[in-house]
Kinemage of the C-alpha trace (Angstrom):
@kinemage 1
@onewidth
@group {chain A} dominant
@subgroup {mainchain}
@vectorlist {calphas} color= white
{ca unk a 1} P -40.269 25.295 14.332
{ca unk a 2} L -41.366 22.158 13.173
{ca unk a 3} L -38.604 21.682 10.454
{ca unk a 4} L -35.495 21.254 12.120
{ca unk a 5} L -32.163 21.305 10.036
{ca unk a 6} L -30.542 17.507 11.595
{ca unk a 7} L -27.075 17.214 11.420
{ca unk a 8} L -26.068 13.356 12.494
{ca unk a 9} L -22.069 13.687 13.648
{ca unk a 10} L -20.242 16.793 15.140
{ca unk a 11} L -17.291 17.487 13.139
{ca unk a 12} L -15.712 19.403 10.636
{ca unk a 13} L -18.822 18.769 7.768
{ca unk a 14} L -21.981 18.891 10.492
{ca unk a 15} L -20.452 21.801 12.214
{ca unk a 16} L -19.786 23.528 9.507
{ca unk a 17} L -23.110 22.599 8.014
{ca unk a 18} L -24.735 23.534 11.266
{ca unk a 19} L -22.710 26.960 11.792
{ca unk a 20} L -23.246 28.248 7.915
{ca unk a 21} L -27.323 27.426 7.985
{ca unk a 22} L -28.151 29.615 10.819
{ca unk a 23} L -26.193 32.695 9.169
{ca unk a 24} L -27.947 32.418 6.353
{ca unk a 25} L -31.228 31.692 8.376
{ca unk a 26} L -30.676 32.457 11.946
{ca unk a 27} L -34.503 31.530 13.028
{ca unk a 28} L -34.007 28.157 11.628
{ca unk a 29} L -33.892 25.025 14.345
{ca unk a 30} L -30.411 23.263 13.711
{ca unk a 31} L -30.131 20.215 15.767
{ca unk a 32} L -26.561 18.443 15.615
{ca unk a 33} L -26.128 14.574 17.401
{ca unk a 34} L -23.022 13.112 18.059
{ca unk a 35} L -22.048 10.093 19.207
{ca unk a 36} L -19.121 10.772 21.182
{ca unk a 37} L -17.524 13.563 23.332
{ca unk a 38} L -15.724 15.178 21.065
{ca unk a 39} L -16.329 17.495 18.590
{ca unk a 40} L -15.031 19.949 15.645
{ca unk a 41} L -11.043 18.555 15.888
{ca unk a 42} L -8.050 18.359 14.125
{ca unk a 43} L -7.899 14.964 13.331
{ca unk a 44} L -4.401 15.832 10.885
{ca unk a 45} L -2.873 17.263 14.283
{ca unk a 46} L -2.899 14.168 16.277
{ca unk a 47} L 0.367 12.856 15.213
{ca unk a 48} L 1.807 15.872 16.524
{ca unk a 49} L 0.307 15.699 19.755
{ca unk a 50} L 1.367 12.135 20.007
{ca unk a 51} L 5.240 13.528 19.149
{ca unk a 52} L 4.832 16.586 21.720
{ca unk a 53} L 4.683 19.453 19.302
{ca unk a 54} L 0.939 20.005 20.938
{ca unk a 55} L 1.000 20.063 24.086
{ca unk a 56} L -2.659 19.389 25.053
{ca unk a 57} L -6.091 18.088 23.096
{ca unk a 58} L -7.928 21.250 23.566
{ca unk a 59} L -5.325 23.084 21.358
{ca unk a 60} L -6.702 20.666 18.709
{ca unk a 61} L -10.166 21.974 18.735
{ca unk a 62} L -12.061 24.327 16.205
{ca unk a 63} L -14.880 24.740 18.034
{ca unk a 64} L -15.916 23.425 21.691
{ca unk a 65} L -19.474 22.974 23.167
{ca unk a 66} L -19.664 26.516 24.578
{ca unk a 67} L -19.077 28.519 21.369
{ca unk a 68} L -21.630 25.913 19.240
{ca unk a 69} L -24.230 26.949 22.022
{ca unk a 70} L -23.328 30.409 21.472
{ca unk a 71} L -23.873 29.973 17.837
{ca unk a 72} L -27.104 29.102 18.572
{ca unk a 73} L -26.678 24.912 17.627
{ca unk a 74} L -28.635 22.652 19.793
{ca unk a 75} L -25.461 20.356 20.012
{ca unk a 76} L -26.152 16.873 21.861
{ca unk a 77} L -23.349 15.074 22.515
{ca unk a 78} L -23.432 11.424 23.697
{ca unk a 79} L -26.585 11.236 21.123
{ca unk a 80} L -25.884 8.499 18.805
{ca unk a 81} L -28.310 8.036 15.843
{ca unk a 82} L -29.328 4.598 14.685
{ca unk a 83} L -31.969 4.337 12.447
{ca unk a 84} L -33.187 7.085 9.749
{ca unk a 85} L -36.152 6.494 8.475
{ca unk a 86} L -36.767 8.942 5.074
{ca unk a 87} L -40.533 7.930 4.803
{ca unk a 88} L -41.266 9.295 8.452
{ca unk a 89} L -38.738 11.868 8.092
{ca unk a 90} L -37.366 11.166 11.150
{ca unk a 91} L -34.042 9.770 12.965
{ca unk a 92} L -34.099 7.431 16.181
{ca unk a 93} L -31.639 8.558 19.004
{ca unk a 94} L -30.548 6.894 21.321
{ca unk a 95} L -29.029 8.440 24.180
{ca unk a 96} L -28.020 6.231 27.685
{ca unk a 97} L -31.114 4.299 28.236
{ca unk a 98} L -33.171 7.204 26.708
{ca unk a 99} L -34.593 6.648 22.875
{ca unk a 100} L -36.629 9.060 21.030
{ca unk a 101} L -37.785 9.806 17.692
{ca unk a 102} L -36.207 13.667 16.429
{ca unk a 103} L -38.268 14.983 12.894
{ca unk a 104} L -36.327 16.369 10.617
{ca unk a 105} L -37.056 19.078 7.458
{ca unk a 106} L -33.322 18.727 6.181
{ca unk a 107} L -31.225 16.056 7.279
{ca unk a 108} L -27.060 15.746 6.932
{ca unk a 109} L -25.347 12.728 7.313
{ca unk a 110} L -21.787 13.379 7.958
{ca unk a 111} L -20.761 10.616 9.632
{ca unk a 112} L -17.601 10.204 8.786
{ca unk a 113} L -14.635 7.221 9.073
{ca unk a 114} L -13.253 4.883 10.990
{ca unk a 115} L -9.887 3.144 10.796
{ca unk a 116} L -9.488 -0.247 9.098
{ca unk a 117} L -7.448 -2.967 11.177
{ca unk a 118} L -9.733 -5.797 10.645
{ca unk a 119} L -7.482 -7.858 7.842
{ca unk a 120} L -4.818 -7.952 10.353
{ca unk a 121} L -4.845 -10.427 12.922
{ca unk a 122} L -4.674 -9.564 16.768
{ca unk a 123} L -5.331 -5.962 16.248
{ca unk a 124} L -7.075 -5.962 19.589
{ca unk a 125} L -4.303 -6.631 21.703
{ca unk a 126} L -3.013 -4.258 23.869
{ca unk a 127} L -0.540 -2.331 22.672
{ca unk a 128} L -1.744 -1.875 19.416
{ca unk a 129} L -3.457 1.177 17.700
{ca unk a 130} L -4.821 2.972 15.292
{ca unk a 131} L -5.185 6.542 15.577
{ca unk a 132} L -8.514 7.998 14.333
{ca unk a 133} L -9.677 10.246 16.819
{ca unk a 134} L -8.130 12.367 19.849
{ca unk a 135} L -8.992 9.195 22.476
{ca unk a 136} L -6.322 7.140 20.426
{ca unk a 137} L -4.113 9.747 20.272
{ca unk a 138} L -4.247 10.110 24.035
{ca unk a 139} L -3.900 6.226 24.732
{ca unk a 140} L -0.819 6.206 22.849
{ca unk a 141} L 0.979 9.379 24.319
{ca unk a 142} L 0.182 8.041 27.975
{ca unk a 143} L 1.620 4.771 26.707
{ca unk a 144} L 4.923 6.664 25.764
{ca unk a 145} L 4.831 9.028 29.079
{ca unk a 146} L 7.020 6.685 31.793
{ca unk a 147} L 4.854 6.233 34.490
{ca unk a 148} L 6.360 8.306 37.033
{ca unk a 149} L 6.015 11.367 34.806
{ca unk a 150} L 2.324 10.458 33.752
{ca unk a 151} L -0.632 12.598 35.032
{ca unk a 152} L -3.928 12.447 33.092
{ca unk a 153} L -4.490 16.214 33.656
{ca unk a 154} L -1.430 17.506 31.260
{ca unk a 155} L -2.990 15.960 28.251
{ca unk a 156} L -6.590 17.979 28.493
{ca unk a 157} L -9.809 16.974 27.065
{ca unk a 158} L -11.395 18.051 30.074
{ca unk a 159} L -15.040 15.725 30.013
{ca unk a 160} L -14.418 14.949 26.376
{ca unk a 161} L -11.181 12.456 27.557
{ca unk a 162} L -11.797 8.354 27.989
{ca unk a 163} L -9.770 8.322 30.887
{ca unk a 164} L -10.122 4.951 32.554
{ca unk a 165} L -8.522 3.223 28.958
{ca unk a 166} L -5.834 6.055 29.207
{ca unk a 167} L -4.825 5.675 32.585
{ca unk a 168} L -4.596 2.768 32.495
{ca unk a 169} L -1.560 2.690 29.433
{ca unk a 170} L 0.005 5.801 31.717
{ca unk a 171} L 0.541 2.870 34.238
{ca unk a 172} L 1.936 0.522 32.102
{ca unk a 173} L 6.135 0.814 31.186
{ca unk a 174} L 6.532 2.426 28.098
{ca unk a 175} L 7.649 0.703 25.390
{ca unk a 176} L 10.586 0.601 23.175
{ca unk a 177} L 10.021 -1.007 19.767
{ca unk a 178} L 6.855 -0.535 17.834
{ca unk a 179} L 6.253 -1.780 14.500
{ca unk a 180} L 4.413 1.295 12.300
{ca unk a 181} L 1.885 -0.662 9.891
{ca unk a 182} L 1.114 1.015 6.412
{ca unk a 183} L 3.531 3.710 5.397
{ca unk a 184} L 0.712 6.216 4.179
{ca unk a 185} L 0.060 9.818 5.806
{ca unk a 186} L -1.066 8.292 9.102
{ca unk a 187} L 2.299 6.011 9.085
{ca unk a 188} L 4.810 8.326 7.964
{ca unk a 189} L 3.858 10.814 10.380
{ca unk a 190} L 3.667 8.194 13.192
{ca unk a 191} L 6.880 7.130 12.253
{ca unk a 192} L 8.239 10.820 12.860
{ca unk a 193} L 6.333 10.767 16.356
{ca unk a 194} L 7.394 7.509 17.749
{ca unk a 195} L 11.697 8.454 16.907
{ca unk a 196} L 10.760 11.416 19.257
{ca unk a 197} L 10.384 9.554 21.913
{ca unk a 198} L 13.780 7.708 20.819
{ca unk a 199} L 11.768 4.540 19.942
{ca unk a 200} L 13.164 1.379 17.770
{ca unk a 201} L 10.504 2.678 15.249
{ca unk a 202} L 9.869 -0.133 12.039
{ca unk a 203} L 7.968 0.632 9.159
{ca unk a 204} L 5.949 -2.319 6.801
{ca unk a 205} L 4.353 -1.432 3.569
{ca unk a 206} L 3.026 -3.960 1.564
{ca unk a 207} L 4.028 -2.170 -1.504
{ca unk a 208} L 7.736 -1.446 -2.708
{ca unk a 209} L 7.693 2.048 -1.694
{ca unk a 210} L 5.964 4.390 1.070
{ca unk a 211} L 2.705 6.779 0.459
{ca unk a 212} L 1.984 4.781 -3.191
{ca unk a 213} L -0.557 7.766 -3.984
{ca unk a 214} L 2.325 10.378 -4.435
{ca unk a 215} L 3.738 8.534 -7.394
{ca unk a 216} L 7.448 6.968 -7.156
{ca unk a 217} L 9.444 10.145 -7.338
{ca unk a 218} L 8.291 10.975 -3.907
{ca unk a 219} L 8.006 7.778 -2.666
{ca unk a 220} L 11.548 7.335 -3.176
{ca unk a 221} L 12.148 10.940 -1.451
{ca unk a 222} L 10.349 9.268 1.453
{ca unk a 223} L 11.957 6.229 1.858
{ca unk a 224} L 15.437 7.650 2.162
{ca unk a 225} L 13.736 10.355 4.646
{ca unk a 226} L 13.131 7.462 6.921
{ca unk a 227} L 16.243 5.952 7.004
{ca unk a 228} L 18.267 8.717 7.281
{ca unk a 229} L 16.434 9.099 10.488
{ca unk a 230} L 17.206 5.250 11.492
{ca unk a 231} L 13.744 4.492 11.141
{ca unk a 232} L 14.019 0.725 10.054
{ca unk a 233} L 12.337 0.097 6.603
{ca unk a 234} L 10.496 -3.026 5.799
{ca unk a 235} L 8.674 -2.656 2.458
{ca unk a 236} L 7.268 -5.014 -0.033
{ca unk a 237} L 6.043 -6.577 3.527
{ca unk a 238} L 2.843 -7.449 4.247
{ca unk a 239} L 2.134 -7.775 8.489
{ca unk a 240} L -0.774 -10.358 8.668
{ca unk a 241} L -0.670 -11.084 12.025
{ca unk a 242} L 0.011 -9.204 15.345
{ca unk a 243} L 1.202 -11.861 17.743
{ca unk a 244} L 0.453 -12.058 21.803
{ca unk a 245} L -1.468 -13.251 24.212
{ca unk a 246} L -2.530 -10.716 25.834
{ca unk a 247} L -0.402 -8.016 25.030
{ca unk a 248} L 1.462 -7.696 21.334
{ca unk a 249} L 4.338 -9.502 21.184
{ca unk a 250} L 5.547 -10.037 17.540
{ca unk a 251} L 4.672 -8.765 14.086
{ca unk a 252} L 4.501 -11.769 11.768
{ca unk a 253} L 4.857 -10.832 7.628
{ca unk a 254} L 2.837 -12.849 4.714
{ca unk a 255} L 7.091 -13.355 4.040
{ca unk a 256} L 7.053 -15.231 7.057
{ca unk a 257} L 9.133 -13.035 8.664
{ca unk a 258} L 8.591 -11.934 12.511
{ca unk a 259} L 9.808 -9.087 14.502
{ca unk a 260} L 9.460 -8.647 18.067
{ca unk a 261} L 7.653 -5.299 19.371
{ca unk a 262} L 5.943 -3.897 22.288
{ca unk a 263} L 3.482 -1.662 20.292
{ca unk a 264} L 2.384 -1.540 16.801
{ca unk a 265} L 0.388 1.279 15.026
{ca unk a 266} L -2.080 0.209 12.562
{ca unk a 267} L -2.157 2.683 9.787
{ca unk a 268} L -3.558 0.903 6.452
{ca unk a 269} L -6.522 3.256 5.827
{ca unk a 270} L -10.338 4.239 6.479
{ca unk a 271} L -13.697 3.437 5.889
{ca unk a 272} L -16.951 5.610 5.153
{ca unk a 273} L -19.428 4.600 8.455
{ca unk a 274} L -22.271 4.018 5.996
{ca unk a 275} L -23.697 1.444 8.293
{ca unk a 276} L -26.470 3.939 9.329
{ca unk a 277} L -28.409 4.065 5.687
{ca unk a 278} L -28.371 0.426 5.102
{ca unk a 279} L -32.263 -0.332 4.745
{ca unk a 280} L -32.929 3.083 3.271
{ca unk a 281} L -33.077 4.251 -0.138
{ca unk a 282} L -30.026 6.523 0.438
{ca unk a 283} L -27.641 5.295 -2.095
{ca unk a 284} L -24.160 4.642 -1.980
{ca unk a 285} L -21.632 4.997 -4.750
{ca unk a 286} L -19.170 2.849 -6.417
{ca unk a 287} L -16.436 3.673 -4.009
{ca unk a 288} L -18.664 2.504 -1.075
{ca unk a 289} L -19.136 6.228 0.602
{ca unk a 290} L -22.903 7.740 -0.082
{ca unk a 291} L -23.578 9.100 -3.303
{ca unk a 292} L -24.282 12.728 -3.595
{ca unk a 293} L -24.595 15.732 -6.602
{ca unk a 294} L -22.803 19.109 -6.907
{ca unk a 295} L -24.902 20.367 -3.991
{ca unk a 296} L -24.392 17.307 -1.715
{ca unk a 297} L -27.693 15.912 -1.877
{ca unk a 298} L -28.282 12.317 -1.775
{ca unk a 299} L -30.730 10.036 -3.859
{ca unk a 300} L -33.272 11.208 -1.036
{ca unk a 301} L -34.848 14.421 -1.372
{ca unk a 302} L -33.788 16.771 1.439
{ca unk a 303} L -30.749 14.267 2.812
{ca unk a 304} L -27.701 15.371 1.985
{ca unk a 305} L -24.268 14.024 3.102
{ca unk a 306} L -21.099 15.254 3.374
{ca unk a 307} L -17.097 14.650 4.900
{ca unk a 308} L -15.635 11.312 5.040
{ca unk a 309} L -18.428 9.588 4.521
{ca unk a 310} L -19.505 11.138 1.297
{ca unk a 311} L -18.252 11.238 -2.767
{ca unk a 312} L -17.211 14.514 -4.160
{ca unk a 313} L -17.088 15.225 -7.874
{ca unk a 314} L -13.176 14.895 -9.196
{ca unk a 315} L -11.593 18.294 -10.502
{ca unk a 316} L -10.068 16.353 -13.643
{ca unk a 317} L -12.522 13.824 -14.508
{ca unk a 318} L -15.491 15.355 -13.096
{ca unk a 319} L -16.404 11.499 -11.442
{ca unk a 320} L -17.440 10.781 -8.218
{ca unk a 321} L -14.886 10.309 -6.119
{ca unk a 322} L -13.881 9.273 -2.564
{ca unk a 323} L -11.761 12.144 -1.006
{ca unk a 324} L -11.821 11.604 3.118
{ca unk a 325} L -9.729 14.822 3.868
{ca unk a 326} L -10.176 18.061 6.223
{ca unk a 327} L -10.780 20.460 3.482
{ca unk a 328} L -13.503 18.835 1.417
{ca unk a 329} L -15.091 17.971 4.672
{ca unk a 330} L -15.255 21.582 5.635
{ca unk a 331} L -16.018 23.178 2.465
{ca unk a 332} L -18.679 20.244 1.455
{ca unk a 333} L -20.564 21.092 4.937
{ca unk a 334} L -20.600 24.647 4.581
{ca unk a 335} L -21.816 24.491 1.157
{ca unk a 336} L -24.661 22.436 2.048
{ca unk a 337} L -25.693 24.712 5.183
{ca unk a 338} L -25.295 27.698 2.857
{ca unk a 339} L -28.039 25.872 0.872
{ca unk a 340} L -30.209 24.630 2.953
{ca unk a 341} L -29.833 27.918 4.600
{ca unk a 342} L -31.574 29.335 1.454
{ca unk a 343} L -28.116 30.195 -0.581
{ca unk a 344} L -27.675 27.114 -3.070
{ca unk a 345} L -24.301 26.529 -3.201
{ca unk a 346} L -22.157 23.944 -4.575
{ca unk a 347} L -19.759 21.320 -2.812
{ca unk a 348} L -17.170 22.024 -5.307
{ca unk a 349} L -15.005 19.682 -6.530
{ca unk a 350} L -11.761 17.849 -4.847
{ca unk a 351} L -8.765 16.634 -6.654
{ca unk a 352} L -7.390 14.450 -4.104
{ca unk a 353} L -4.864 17.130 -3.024
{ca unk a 354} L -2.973 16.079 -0.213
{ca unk a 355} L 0.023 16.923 1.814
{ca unk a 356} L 2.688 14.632 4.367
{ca unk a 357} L 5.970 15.538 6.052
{ca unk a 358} L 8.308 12.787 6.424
{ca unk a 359} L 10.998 14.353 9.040
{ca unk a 360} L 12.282 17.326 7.173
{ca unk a 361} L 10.899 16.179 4.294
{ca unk a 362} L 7.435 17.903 2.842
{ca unk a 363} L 5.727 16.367 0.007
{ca unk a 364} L 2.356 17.165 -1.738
{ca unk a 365} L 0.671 15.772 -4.802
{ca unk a 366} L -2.637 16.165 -6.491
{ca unk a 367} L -4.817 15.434 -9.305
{ca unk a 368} L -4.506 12.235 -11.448
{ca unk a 369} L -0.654 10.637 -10.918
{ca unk a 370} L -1.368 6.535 -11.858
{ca unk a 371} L -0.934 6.210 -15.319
{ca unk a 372} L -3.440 3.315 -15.464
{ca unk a 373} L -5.826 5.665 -13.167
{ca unk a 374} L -5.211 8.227 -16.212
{ca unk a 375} L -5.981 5.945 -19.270
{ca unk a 376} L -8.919 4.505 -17.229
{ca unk a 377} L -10.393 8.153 -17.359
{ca unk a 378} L -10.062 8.201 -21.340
{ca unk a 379} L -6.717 9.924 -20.875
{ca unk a 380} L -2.878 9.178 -22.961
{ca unk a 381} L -0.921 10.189 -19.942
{ca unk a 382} L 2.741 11.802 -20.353
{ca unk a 383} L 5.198 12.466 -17.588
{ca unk a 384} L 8.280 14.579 -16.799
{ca unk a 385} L 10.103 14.509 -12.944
{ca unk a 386} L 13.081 17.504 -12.727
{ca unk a 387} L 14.830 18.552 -10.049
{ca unk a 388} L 15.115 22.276 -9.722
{ca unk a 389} L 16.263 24.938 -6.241
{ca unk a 390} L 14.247 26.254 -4.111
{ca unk a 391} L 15.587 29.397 -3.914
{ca unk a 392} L 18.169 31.202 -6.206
{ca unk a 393} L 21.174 29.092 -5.615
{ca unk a 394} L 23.370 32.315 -4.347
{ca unk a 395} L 20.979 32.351 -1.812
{ca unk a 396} L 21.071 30.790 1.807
{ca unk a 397} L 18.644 28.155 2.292
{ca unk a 398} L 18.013 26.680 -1.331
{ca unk a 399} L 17.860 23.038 -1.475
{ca unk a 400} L 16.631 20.375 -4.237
{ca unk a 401} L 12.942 20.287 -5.266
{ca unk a 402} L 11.335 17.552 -7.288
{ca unk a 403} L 8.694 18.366 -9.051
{ca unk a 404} L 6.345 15.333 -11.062
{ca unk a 405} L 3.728 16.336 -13.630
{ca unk a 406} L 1.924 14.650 -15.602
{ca unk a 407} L -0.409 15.700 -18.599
{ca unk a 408} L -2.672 13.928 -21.381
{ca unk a 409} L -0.717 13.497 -24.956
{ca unk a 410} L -3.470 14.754 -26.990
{ca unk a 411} L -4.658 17.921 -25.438
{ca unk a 412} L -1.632 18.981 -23.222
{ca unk a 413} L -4.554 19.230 -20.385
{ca unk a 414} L -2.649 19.207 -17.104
{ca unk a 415} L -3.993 15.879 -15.150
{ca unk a 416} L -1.800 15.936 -11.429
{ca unk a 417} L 1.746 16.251 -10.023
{ca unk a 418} L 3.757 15.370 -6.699
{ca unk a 419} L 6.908 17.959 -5.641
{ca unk a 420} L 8.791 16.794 -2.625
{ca unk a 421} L 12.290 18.896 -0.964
{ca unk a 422} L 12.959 20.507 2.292
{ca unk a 423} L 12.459 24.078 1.495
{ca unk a 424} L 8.904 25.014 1.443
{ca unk a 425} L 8.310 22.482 -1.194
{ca unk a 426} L 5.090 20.867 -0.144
{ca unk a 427} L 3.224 24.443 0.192
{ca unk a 428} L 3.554 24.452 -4.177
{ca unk a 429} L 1.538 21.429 -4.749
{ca unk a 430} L -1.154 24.481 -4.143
{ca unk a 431} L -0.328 26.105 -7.448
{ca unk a 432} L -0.612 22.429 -9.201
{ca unk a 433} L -4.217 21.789 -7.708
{ca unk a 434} L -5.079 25.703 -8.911
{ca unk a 435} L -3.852 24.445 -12.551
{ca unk a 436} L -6.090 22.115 -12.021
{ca unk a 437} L -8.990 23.501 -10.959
{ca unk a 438} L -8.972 25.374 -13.923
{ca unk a 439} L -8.426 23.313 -16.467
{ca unk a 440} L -4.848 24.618 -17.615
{ca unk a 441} L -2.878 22.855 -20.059
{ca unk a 442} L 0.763 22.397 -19.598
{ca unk a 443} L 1.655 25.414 -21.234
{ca unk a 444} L -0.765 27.168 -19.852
{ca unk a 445} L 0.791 26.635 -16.453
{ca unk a 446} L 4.161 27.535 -18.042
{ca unk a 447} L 3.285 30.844 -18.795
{ca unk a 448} L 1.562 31.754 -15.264
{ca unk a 449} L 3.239 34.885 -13.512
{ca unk a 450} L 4.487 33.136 -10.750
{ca unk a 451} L 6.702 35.577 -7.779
{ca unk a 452} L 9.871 35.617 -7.638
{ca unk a 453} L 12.402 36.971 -4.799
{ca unk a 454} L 15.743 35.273 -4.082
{ca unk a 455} L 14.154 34.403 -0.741
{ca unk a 456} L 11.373 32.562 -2.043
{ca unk a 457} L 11.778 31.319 -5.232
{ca unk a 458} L 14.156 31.351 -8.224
{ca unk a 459} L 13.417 32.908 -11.922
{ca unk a 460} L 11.847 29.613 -12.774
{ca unk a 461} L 9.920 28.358 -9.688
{ca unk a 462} L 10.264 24.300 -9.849
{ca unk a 463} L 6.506 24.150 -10.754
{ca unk a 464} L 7.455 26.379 -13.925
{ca unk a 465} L 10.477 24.200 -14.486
{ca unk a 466} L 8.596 21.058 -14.513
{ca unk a 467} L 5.703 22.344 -16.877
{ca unk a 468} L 8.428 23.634 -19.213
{ca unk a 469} L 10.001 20.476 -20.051
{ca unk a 470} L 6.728 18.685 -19.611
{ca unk a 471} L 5.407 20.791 -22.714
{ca unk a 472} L 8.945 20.481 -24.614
{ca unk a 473} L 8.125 16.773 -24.323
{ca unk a 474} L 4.380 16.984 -25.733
């Protein structure tokens, strides 16, 4: 055919892109480049490889290169794509010493993110990570493996794997303080990781409490998580400097405070690789990821983009938003290979739902929880934290739920909420984003039917609880 479906980067958006077109249209030609090795992985697994829970990188896979041939995708790893060119209708591909011009009838950029470490500096010593892919993850479990016990094999990846940089940190002694920087999802769960391995783990967040987007009542709930695991807290720290020569030595804080390590992990967040449409009239939005409708497309007829590098529509203000998550990734790329497959279908919209476990701890929140975020979207916010069981109290296993929610004054609309407890609590943010989705006011959500079983849940789940006094207090 001479209208090729191009999908530039092979994970959870292009394959799912790639996989959804040719159901819908099985004759078309869907070509998918990636850059790299790997492909269709669970990027929110890698902290538990890095702890042990997995035991090897293939586990982590949704799809490998065998069942995307079977699906009939003309998958090309090691391609990387530099240069689209929307005029032409065309990509440039560069592949070893190999370049070559691919046409294209549909094109998806889903490019993705990579992690930030740049304000920080030394971040390129040894020693110190970030961990944004399953290579990083790898690095830093062969780092923690003593020598002795090391062997490149047990960790899978098969071709995918970077071995020389691994083995060459499954040489080195491991180490035995690391410095955790950024106490967001990637940080928190590193945190949990590193104590596995019976690490001095410290943890620096420039702000007063950990994960700032789940609002205070769980931040709180996270903070005393960590130290009741001895993990050593340093917040309302900023690390500015990684110190070394060649290897990191010291974290040094804006405070002036320093701390000596012998690893640090640099969690403080992502960015959308947009570097690829610069020079095109692809247009990017005001969060800095490309710009894109209810059906993905860009400001390009017949480019569409999708996943981390790519704004979603918000479920409570209906603005384009910045969501870099596995979900929206998925759904977003299947959508858009459902359409371009011949089924128009729409990306949906995201409402920054998001879940962490801290330990024991499991938190969720979603929707709009920043009061100034709130009134910035036209909004009078009101909010209302309880504390409610998990279970009926006569039964074993119940233990303390908080539950946040927060609505608008004048029309009772819900807008988000945050729960946080040890019993199955993160799992109910679900029926908060649901509320959301559509459009509930508080008592609205008050009245839903929710289950209830001793087992499970009391009378009044803690989501019913919260929306109850919520909509006493409106």
């Amino acid at each position: 055919m001479t209208d090729p479906f191009v999908v530039i980067g092979g994970d959870a958006a292009g394959l799912s892109a790639a996989s959804k077109c040719l159901r819908e249209d099985p004759e078309r030609d869907v070509v998918v480049f990636e850059k790299g090795r790997w492909i269709s992985y669970a990027h929110c697994g890698t902290p538990y490889f890095v702890k042990g829970e997995v035991d090897r990188l293939e586990d982590l896979l949704s799809l490998s290169p065998e069942e995307a041939d079977e699906r009939g995708i003309d998958l090309r790893r090691g391609h990387e794509v530099v240069a689209i060119d929307t005029d032409a209708r065309t990509v440039t591909v560069e592949s070893g010493s190999e370049t070559f011009e691919q046409a294209y009838g549909d094109l998806l950029v889903a490019t993705g993110a990579r992690a930030v470490d740049d304000p920080i500096e030394g971040a390129a010593l040894d020693g110190v990570f970030t961990l944004h892919g399953l290579d990083d993850a790898a690095a830093i479990r062969a780092f923690l493996t003593p020598p002795e016990e090391f062997d490149i094999a047990d960790l899978g990846g098969g071709d995918a794997l970077d071995a020389s940089a691994i083995e060459r940190y499954g040489e080195l002694a491991p180490p035995e303080t690391v410095a955790v920087v950024g106490a967001g999802y990637v940080g928190v769960e590193m945190a949990e990781a590193f104590d596995a391995w019976d690490l001095d783990v410290h943890v620096f967040q420039r702000s007063e409490r950990p994960v700032p987007g789940f609002g205070d009542a769980v931040g709180d709930a996270v903070a005393e998580a960590l130290r009741d695991a001895d993990v050593t807290t340093h917040f309302g720290e900023e690390v500015v400097r990684l110190r070394g020569d060649d290897a990191v030595e010291s974290v040094v804080c804006d405070t002036g405070s320093e701390l000596d390590v012998d690893a640090a992990l640099v969690g403080i967040g992502i960015r959308p690789n947009t570097e690829l449409i610069e020079g095109t009239p692809i247009e990017r939005g005001e969060s800095g990821a490309i710009a894109t409708d209810a059906y993905g497309r860009t400001s390009v007829e017949d480019v569409y983009a999708a996943g981390d590098v790519a704004e979603m529509p918000h479920a409570v203000t209906d603005a384009p938003t910045w969501d870099p998550l596995g979900l929206p990734a998925n759904r977003a790329g299947r959508a858009i290979g459902a359409t371009v497959g011949g089924d128009p279908t729409p990306v949906g919209a995201v409402a920054d739902t998001a879940m962490v476990k801290a330990f024991d701890l499991e938190c969720g929140r979603t929707g709009i929880l920043d009061p100034d975020r709130a009134r910035e979207a036209g909004f009078d916010p009101v909010s209302e934290t309880i504390t409610a069981g998990s279970r009926s109290g006569y039964y074993p296993g119940a233990a303390e739920t908080t539950v946040t929610l927060v609505a608008d004054r004048d029309s009772g609309r819900l807008l988000g909420g945050s729960i946080a407890g040890t019993d199955r609590a993160a799992v109910r943010i679900d029926t908060v984003a649901t509320a959301l989705g559509a459009e509930l006011t508080v008592a609205e959500l008050e009245r839903q039917d929710l289950g209830y079983a001793p087992p499970f849940s009391p009378v009044w789940d803690p989501v019913l609880v919260a929306a109850k006094v919520l909509n006493g207090n409106l």
